[in-house]
N, C-alpha and C positions, 0 to 999 in steps of 0.2 A: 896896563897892557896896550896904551896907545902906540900908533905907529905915524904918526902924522906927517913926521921931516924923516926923509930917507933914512938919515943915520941911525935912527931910532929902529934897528931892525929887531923884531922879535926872535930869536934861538928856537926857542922851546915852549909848550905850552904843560905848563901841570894839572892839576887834578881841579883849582879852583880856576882857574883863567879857560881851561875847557866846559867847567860849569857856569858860568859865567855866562862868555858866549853862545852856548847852546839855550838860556835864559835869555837871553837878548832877542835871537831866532826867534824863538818860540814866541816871543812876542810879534815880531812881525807878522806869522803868519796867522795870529791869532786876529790880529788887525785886520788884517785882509780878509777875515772869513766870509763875510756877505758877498762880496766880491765872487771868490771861490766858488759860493754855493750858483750864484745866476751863471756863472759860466759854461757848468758842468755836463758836458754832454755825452761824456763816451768812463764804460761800458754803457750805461744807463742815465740816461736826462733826469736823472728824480733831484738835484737838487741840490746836494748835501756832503760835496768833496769840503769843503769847508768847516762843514758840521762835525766830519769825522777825521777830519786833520785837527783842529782845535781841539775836542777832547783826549784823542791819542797824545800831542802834545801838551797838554793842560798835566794829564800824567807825570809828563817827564818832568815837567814844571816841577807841581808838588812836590814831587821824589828828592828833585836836587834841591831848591830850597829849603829839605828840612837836612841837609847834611853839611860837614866841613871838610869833606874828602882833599885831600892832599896832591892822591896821585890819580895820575888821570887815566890808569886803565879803570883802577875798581869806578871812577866816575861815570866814563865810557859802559860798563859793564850795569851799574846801576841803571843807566838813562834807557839802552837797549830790555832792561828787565821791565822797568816800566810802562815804556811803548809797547813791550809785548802785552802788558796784561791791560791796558787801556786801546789796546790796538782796535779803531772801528773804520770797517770800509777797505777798500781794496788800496789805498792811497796811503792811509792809518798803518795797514799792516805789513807795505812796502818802505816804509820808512821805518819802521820799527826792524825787520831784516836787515838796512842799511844798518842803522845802528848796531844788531849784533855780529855784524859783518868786521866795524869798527874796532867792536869791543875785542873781538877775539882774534883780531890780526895784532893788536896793542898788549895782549896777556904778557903780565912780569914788565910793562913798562909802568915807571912812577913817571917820568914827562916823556913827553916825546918828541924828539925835534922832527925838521921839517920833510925827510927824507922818512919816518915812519909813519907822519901822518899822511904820506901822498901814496904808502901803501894801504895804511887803514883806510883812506878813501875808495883808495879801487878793490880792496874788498867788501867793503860796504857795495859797492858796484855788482859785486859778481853774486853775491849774498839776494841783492836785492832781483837780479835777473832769474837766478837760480828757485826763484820760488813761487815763481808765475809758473802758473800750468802753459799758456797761451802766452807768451810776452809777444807784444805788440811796438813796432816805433811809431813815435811820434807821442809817447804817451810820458810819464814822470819816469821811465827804464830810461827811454833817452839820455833828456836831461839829466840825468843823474851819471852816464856813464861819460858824457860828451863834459862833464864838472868833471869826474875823474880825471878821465885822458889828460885836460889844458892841466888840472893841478900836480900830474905826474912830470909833462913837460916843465912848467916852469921848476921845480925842485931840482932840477938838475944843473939850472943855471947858478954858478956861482954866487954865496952868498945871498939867495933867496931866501927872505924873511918870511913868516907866516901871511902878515899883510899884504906881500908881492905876491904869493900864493895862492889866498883868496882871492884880491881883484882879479887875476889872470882867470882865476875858475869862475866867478860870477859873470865878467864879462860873457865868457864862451856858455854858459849854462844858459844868458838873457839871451844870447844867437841862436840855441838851438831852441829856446822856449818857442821864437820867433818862430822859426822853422817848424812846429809842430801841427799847422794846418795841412801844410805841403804833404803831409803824411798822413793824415786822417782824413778820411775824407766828411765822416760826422763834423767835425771841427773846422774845414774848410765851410762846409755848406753852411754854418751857424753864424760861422765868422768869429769864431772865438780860439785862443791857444787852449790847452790841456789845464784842467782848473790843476789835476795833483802834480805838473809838473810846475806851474807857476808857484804854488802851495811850496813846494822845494826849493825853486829860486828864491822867495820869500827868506824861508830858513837861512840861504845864503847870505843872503843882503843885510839881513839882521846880525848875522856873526861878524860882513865885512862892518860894516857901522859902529860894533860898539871897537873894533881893533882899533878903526878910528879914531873913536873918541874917547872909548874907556866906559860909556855909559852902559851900563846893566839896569835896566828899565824892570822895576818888580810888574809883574800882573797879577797878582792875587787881590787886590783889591779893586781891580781895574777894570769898567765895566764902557761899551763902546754906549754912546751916546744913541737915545731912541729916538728912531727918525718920526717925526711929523709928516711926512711927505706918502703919500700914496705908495704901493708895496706896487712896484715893475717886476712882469713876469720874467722866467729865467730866461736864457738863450736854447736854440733849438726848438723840436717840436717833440709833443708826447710820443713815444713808439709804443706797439705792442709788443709786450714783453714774453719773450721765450719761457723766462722764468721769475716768479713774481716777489720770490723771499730775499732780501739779502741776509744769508743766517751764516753765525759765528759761533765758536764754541771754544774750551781752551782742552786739550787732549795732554795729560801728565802721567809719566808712567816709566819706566828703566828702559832706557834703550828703542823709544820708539819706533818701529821702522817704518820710516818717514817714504821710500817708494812704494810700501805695499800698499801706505795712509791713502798715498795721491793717489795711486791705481785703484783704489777699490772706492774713492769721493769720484773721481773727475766721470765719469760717466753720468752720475745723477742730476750734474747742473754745469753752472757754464763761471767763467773770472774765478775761478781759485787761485788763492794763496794759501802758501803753506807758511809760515814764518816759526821762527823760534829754536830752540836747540833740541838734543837729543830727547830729552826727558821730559820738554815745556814745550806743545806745538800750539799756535795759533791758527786754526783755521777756517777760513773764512771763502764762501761760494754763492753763487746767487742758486739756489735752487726752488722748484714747485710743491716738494715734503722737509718741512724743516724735521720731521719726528724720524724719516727715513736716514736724514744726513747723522743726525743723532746716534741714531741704533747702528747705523755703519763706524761711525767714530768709536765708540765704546767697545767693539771689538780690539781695537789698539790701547788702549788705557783706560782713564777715570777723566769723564766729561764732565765740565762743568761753565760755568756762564755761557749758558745756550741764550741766544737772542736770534730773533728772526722782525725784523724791519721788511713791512708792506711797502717795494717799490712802486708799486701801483697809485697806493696813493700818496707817494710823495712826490713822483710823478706830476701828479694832478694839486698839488700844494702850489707846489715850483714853477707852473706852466699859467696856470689859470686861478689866481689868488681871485675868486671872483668879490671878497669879500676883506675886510681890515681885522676878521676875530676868526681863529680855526680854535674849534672844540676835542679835547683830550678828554678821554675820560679812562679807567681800568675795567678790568673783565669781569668784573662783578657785577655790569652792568650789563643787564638779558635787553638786548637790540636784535631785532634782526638783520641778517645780511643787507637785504635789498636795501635797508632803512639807512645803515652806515654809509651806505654806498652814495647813497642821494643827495645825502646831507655832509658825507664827507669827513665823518666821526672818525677820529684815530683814535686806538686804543692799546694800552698798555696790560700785558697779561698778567694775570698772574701767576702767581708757581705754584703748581700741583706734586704732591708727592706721595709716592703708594711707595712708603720705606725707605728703601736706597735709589730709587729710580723716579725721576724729576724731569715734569713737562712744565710747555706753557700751557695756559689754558687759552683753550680753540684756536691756536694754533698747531702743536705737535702733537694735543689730544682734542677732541672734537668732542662736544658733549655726547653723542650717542656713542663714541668708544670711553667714555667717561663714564656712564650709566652699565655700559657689559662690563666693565673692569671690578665695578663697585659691587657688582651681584656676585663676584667670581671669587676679587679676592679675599684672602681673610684679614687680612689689613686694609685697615681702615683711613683712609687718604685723609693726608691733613694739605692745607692751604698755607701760605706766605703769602705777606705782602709783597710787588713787585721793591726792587732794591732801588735806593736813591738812585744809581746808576741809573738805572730803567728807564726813570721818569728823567732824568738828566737828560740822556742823548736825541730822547723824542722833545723836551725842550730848546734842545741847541738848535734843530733842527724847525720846529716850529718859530720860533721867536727870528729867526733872523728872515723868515718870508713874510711872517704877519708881526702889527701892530701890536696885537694883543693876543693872548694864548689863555683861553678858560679852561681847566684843567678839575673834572667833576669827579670828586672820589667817594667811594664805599664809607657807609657811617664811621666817624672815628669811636664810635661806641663800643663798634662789637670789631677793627680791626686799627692796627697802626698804618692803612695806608695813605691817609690823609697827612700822617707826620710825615714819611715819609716823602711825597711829592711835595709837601711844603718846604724840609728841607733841600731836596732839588734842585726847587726854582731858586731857595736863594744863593745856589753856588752857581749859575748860570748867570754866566756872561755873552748877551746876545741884545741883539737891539729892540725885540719887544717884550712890551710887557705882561709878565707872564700871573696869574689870580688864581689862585687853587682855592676850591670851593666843596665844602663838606655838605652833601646833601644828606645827610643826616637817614639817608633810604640804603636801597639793596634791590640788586633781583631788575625785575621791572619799573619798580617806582625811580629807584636810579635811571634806569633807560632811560622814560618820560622827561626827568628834568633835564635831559643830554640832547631830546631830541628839542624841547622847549627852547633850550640855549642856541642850537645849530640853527634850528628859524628863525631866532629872531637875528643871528648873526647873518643869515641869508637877507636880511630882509634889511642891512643897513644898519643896526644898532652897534655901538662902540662896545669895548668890554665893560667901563664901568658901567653901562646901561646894562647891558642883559647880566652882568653882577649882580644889580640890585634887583633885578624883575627875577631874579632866581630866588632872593632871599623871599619875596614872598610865595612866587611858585611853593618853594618847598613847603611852608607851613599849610598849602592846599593840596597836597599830594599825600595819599590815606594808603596804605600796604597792610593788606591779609595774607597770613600763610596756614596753608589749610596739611596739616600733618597728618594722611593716611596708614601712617605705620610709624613706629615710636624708635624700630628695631636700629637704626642707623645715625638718629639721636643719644642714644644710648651708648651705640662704639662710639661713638666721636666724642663722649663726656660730656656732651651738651645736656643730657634728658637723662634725671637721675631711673633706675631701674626701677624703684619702686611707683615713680608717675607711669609708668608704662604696664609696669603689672596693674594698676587699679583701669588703668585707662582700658586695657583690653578685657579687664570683669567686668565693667559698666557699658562695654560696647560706646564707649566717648572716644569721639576724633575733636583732636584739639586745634586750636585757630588762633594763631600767634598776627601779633600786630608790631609795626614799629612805631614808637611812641616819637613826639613833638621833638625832644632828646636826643632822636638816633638811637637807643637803647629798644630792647628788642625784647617783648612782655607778651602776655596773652590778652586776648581779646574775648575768648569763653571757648564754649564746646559746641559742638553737634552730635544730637542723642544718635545714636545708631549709624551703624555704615554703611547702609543700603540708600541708593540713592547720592550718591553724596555731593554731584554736580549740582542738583535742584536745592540742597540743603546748601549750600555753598554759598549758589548764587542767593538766595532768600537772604542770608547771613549778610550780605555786600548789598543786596537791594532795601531793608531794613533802614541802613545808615545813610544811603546815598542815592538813593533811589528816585529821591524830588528834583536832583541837578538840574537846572535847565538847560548849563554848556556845561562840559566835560570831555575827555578825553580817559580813556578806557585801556590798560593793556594787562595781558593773561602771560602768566611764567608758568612750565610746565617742568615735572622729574620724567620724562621719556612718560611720559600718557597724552600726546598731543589729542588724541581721539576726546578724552575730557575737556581739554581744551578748549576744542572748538565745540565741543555742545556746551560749554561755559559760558564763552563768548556769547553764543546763539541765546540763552536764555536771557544775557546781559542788556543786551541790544535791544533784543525783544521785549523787555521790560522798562527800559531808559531812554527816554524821548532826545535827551539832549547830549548823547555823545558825538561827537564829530569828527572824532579819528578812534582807531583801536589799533591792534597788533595784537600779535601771538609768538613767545619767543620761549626756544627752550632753557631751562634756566641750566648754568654754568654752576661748577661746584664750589664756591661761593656757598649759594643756598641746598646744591643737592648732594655734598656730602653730609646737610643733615637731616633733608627735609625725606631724601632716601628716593626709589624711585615711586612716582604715584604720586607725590607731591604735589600742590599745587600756589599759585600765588597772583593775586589780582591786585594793581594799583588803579587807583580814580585821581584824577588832576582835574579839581574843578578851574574853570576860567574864568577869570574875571576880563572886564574889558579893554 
């Protein structure tokens, strides 16, 4: 498909020379990701236009790599299917509209020559304006319609080949990139152009390059090189944010109606896109209730890949790396707010479901509407691991700010999320290096080893260093779980019926431990349930009572009140703790532990 010496004009492009190229693209812009991400400063400085252009296009990748498509609408039509359902971020799912914009102004073409593709462009154009709530210039709308316009103009000149088509629109697309401070004024003040509209020119440069040369450059095995070099903060300054979610969701159903969709979203938050076709909508808003955008969607169809990304703290990733390791961990892990906050913990949720109806956890449900939900309904909520995706996009997005990325998950004993994030990190193509580590805990003992790792990465240690200071941490980190009621063990299949009927003749409350394993066994009883804070703590003072250093924290099922008289007895008995906390435990542990639950880990220290 080269175009090198004029006469070499290209006609028409088919089904493989449009996959091809678009393979080519996709590599460029995957190149530039890090770039993208410090650039990024409008709607939101958090970071990560980079992050969520590379995996929406990583999609399209995959998609067309595994076919041998012919003609090039069904190509077109494949790439646009794709982008939709890997579409992340507002850039992600502007570019995926271009595409179905392409796909369906090409319908019934097997090639197309040059005169259809300069229509497919400028409806990809209109496609892609038409599905901003708020379109903005000076942002990727621009540059994408200012590529149109020049590739419409040149198509009409006499014998314009593809080649002479592209450069004409690259050129004018690098003009208006130029031009995109002039119009923002976020972007003037930074001193940077539009990361998603550079992110586009990208895509261009890459399709003129291989017309050039003919080169289709694979990236599936292609991984950018890990800088040595000190991690430089992004461009811009942190804002306060209006709205602190960016949440997406896929909305499928006959006949969507896509203006009643926007009308009844666009009030809750602010950057909607709507993208996709009648029946397949992508919607994507920055809102303050991911579980409100949710429950609005589902009036229009059948929702599903709900995700909601903490601007806030990507924000504070992107702006002020004050360190070479950022800690990930999952929501199985009971932290308090204030404590993520300090330390800077990202977490990945996981999936909650009462039946047909699917949250994350703490975010779209919050443990105390997780604890009324559990009393009320008569289904009994079961849990998921979060999906490789999950932990993907929070890696794309960590690795290419830090050095290293520790990434702390729920025992692989009693859940597959540790497989999970492991397979993640190894399809993540980003420049750090990413260590997924099985704390072999739950609950609060997980927390502990999250908060262990974010000190010591506060404190200057490298990933393989707090790697290995975790591998002993955990074999000094001891977890009780103290079961006041057997009743919600038992829905859940955990607690056969029959431990529960003797349990409740003998007046025994049972005390479950996690062993050295990650495997999850008992530890003994406690005769009678009167009292059961002071027998509790006696039970944990018994084994650990001598610590000289240690570090203390209490997981509750909505009885914080036990809690802190838990705490207090703790404290009051144990000379050598030096931090504690108090966190409610997530249903993780309290779809089985029920509510009244409780859960104490000890981390002793060594020096």
């Amino acid at each position: 498909m080269t175009e090198s010496q004029p006469s070499a004009r290209i006609a028409y492009a088919d089904g493989e020379r449009v996959s091809l190229a678009l393979r080519a693209g996709i590599r460029s812009v995957i190149e530039d990701e890090e770039t993208l991400n410090k650039i990024n400063v409008f709607p939101v400085p958090d970071g990560d236009t980079g992050t969520n252009l590379a995996l929406t296009l990583s999609a399209v990748h995959a998609r067309l790599a595994g076919t041998s498509e012919s003609n090039a609408c069904a190509v077109l039509t494949t790439a646009a299917d794709a982008a939709l359902d890997g579409a992340r971020g507002n850039s992600g799912a502007i570019v995926a509209q271009f595409l179905q914009g392409m796909a369906d102004s090409s319908t019934g073409s097997e090639r197309l020559d040059v005169a259809q593709f300069a229509d497919a462009v400028l409806h990809g154009a209109d496609y892609a304006r038409e599905a901003m709530d708020e379109p903005r210039e000076g942002t990727i709308l621009s540059v994408i319609r200012d590529f149109a316009d020049e590739v419409q103009k040149a198509q009409e000149k006499t014998d314009a080949g593809f080649g002479t088509l592209l450069r004409a629109g690259l050129a004018r697309a690098e003009a208006s990139l130029a031009d995109t401070p002039n119009q923002l004024e976020a972007l003037r003040k930074a001193g940077v152009v539009d990361a998603g509209a550079r992110g586009f020119v990208d895509l261009v440069r890459g399709v003129v390059d291989f017309v050039k040369s003919g080169d289709a450059r694979n990236i599936e095995n292609w991984r950018p090189a890990i800088s040595e070099e000190g991690v430089e903060p992004s461009a811009g300054e942190e804002i306060d944010l209006t709205h602190r979610y960016c949440s997406e969701c896929m909305v499928t159903g006959e006949n969507v109606d896509r203006r009643k969709l926007r009308e009844a979203v666009s009030a809750l938050g602010s950057s909607m896109v709507i993208a996709g076709t009648r029946n397949k909508i992508k919607l994507h808003i920055h809102v303050n209730d991911p579980d409100e955008l949710f429950e609005t969607a589902r009036r229009f169809g059948k929702v599903s890949g709900e995700k909601a990304d903490d601007m806030q703290k990507q924000q504070r990733s992107a702006h002020a790396p004050s360190h070479a390791v950022a800690v990930i961990t999952d929501s199985a892990a009971d932290i308090p707010d204030d404590e993520l906050e300090r330390l800077n913990i990202h977490m990945v949720p996981v999936r909650l479901h009462f039946g047909d109806r699917s949250y994350l956890d703490k975010i779209s449900m919050t443990p105390d509407e997780f604890y009324a939900e559990l009393k009320s309904n008569p289904v009994h909520p079961k849990t998921s691991q979060p999906a490789p995706g999950d932990f993907r996009r929070q890696y794309q997005f960590l690795a290419s700010h830090y050095r290293w990325v520790i990434s702390l998950q729920l025992t692989s004993a009693a859940s597959g999320t540790w497989q999970a994030a492991r397979a993640a990190a190894e399809r993540t193509a980003a420049g750090g290096e990413i260590l997924v580590f099985d704390t072999r805990n739950a609950s609060v003992g997980q927390g502990l080893l999250c908060v262990f790792a974010a000190e010591l990465a506060a404190a200057g240690k490298n990933g393989k260093e707090i790697f290995d200071a975790l591998l002993a941490a955990r074999q000094n980190t001891h977890t009780y779980i103290v079961l006041r009621d057997l009743t919600f063990g038992v829905r859940g299949g955990r607690v056969p019926a029959i431990l529960k009927t003797l349990a409740d003749m003998l007046r025994l409350t049972t005390v479950l431990t996690i062993r050295e394993d990650g495997s999850i066994g008992a530890a003994g009883v406690i005769f009678g349930r009167r009292n059961l804070v002071a027998k509790f703590s006696n039970f944990v003072l018994k084994r650990h009572g001598h610590l000289s250093s240690c570090r203390l924290a209490v997981g509750h099922a909505h009885c914080v009140d036990d809690a802190e008289a838990l705490l207090a007895e703790l404290q009051g008995a144990m000379q050598g703790i030096n931090y504690s906390y108090i966190a409610e435990a997530g249903p993780a542990l309290g779809a089985h532990a029920g509510p009244g639950g409780m859960v104490v880990s000890v981390q002793e220290l060594e020096d």
